[in-house]
C-alpha positions as CSV (number, residue, x, y, z in Angstrom):
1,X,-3.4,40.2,-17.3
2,X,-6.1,41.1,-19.9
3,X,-8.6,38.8,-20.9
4,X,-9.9,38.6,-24.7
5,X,-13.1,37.8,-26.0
6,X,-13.5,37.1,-28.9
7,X,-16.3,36.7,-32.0
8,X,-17.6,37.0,-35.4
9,X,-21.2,36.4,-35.5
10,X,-24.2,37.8,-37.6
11,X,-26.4,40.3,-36.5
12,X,-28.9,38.2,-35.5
13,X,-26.7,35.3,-33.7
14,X,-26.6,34.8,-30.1
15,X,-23.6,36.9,-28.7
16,X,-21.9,34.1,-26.7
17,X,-18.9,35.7,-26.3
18,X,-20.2,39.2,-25.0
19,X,-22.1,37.5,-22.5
20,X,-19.4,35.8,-21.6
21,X,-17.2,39.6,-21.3
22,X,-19.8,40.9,-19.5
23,X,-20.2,38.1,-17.2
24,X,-16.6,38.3,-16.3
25,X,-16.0,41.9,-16.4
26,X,-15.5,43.0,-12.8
27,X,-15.2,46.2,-10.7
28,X,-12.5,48.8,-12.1
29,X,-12.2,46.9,-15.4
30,X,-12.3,48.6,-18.6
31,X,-14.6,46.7,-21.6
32,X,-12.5,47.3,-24.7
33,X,-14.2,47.4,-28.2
34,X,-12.3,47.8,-31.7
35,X,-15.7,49.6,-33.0
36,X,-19.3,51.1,-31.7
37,X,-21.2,48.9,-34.2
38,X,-19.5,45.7,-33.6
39,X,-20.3,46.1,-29.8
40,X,-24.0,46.8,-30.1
41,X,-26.8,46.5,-32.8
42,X,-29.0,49.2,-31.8
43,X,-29.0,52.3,-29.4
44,X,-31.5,50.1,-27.1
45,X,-28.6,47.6,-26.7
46,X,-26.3,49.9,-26.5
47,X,-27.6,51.8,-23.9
48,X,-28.6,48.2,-22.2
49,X,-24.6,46.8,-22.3
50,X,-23.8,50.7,-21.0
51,X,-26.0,50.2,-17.9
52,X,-25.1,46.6,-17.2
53,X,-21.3,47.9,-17.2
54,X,-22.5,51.0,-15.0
55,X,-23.7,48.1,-12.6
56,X,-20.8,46.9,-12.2
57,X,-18.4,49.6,-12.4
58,X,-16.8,48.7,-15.7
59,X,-15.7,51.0,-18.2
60,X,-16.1,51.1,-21.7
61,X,-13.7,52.0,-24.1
62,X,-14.4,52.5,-28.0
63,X,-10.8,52.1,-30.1
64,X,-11.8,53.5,-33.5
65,X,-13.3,56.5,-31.7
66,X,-10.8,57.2,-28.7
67,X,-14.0,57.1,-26.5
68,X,-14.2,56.3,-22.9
69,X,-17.0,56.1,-20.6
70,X,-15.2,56.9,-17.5
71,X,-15.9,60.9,-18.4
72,X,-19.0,62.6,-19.1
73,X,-17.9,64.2,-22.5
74,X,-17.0,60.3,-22.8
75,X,-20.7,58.9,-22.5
76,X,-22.6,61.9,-24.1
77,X,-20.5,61.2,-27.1
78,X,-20.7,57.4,-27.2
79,X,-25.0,58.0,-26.6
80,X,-24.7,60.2,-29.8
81,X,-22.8,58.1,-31.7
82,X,-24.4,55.2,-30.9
83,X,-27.9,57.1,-32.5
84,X,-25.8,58.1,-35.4
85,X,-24.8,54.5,-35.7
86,X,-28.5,52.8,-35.6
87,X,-29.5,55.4,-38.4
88,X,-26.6,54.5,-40.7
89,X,-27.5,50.6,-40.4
90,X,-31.2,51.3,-40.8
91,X,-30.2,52.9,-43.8
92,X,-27.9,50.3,-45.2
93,X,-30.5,47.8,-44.5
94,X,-33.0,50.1,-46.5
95,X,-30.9,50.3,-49.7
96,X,-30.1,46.6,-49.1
97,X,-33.6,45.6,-49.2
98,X,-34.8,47.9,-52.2
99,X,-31.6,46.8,-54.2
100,X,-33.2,42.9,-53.5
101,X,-36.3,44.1,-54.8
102,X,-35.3,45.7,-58.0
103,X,-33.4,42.6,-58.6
104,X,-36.3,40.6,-57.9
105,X,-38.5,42.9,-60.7
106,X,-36.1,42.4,-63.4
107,X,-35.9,38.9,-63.4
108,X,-38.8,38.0,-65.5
């Protein structure tokens, strides 16, 4: 029977329940997740919940993207993405704190 972990936390929260999934996860399990950048905030965590699940012989399985670890085309393509991913919230964060900024100037 699966087990589900669950959580909704910010990005810079303690991830209770991931530690908790990763804790648990066992030998031949699979590690589901519903999207790349709701697993891990940057390609260093990433890449650090990837080996901790290569430990252990857990796969990892990405829904949004059909990805799965247990291949090779499966983990080049979740190491690219996951790059792909960081530069798209390094961006956001960019616009984010210019647009704070310009609001910042035109308050006089």
């Amino acid at each position: 029977m699966p087990k589900i972990f669950q959580e909704q936390v910010s990005s810079v929260a303690v991830r209770i329940q991931l530690e908790a999934a990763l804790d648990f996860a066992r030998e031949g399990d699979v590690l589901v997740a519903t999207k790349l950048d709701r697993l891990a905030r940057s390609v260093a965590d990433l890449m650090t919940i990837i080996n901790t699940l290569e430990q252990k012989a857990v796969g990892l399985r990405i829904l949004n993207l059909g990805m799965d670890t247990q291949t090779p085309t499966g983990k080049l393509m979740l190491t690219v993405l996951g790059g792909v991913a960081q530069f798209e919230r390094e961006m956001m964060l960019e616009r984010q704190r210019k647009a704070s900024l310009g609001q910042g100037r035109r308050q006089v």
